[in-house]
N, C-alpha and C positions, 0 to 999 in steps of 0.2 A: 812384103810385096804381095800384091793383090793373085789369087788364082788367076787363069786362062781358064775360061769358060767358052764349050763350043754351043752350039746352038741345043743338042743335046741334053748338056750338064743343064741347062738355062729350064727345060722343059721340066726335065726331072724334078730340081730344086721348086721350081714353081707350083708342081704338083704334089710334094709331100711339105711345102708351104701352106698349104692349102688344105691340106689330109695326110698328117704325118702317120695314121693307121692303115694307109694303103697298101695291100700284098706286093711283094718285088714282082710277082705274075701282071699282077693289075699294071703295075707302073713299066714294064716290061712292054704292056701291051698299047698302054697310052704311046709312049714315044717310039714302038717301032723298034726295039731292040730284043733278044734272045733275052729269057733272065738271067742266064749268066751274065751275058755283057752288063747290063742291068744291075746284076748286082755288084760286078768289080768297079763298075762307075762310080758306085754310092759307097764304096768301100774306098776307092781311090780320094772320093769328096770328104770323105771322115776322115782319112790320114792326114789330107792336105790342110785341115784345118775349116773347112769351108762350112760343114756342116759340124757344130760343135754334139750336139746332141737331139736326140728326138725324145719327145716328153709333150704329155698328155696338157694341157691348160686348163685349169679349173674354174670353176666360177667363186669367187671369194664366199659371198655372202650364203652361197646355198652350201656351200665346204664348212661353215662355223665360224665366219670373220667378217662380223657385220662391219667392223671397225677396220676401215682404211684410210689409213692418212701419209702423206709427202712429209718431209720433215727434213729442214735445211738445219745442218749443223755445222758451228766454227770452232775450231777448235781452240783449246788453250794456249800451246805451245804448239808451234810450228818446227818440229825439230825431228829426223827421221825415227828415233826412237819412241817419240811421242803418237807418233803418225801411225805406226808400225803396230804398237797396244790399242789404239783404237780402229784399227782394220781389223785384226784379230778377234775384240771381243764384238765387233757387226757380225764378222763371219761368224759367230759360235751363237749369234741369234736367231734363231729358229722364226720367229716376228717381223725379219726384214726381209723382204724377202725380193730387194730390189736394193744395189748403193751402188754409187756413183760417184768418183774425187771429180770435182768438176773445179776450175777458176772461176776468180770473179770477189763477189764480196763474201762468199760463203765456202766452208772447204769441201762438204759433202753433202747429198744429193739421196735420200732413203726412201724406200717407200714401204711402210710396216703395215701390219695387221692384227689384229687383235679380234680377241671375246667380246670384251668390254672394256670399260673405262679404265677400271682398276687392272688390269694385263699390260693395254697401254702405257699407262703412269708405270709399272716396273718399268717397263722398257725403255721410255723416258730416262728413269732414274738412272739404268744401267749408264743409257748412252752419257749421263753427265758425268758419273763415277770413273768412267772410263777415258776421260780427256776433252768433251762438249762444252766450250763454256757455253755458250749461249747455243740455243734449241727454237728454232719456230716449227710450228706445225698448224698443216693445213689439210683442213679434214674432205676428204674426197666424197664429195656428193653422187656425182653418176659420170660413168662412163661416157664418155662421146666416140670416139676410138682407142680403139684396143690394139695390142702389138702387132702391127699390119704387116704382111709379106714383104723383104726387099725387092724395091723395081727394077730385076734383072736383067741384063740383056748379052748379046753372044758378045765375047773379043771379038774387035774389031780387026780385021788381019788375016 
C-alpha cells in the first residue's frame, strides 16, 4: 500500500530527486521546516520504504563502460528452482547493473555494461550457462532520458 504523502514529504522527495547531495540544513531551509523535523521526515521516508536509498549516478562511459547494452532473455525452464539460479547469478553480476522479470514474450529485462567486447561475451556466456536459452541484445547508442524523478503529488484528503 502506497505511503500518505503530505504536501511537505512531496517537497522534500522532489528536492533530494533532484540533488540527493543536499545538507538536511539546505533541505530544512528549502521547505520551511527545523532540521530536526527535517530530518525525522527523511528518516520516517527511509523506514516507510519510500525512499529506498540515496546514491551518487554516474556517468557510464566517463566511469570505464563504453559498452552498454539492453539484453532480453528467456529462459529454459520455467520452473521456480530454475528461475531462482538464474536470479541469483544476475545478482552476483557486478555487469548488470539493471534486471527486470517482466511478461510478455521474454522473461527478463537487463541492462549490462562492460570494457569491451570480450567482458561482454563473458557475461553473455554466464547469462546462457546459467539458465538463458535464447539471449537478444541491443546495444544502447545514446541516452534520450535518463532515470527522471517521480511526478509526485500531496494525498489527496
Amino acid at each position: 500500500m502506497a505511503v500518505r504523502l503530505d504536501e511537505i514529504d512531496v517537497q522534500l522527495l522532489n528536492e533530494l530527486q533532484a540533488d540527493a547531495d543536499r545538507s538536511n540544513v539546505d533541505l530544512a531551509r528549502l521547505v520551511g521546516l527545523s532540521p530536526a523535523a527535517t530530518l525525522n521526515r527523511i528518516r520516517r521516508l527511509k523506514k516507510s520504504g519510500v525512499i529506498r536509498r540515496i546514491a551518487a549516478r554516474l556517468d557510464t562511459t566517463e566511469a570505464g563502460f563504453p559498452l552498454q547494452v539492453y539484453v532480453s532473455a528467456t529462459l529454459a525452464r520455467h520452473e521456480p528452482r530454475a528461475s531462482l539460479a538464474f536470479e541469483k547469478a544476475v545478482l552476483a553480476m557486478p555487469q548488470v547493473i539493471a534486471a527486470d522479470w517482466v511478461a510478455g514474450e521474454i522473461d527478463v529485462m537487463l541492462l549490462i555494461v562492460a570494457r569491451d567486447v570480450a567482458e561482454l561475451q563473458q557475461v553473455l556466456t554466464q547469462l546462457s550457462i546459467k539458465g538463458a536459452q535464447r539471449l537478444t541484445t541491443l546495444l544502447r547508442l545514446q541516452e534520450i532520458k535518463g532515470s527522471s524523478p517521480l511526478p509526485l503529488t500531496p494525498a489527496a484528503g
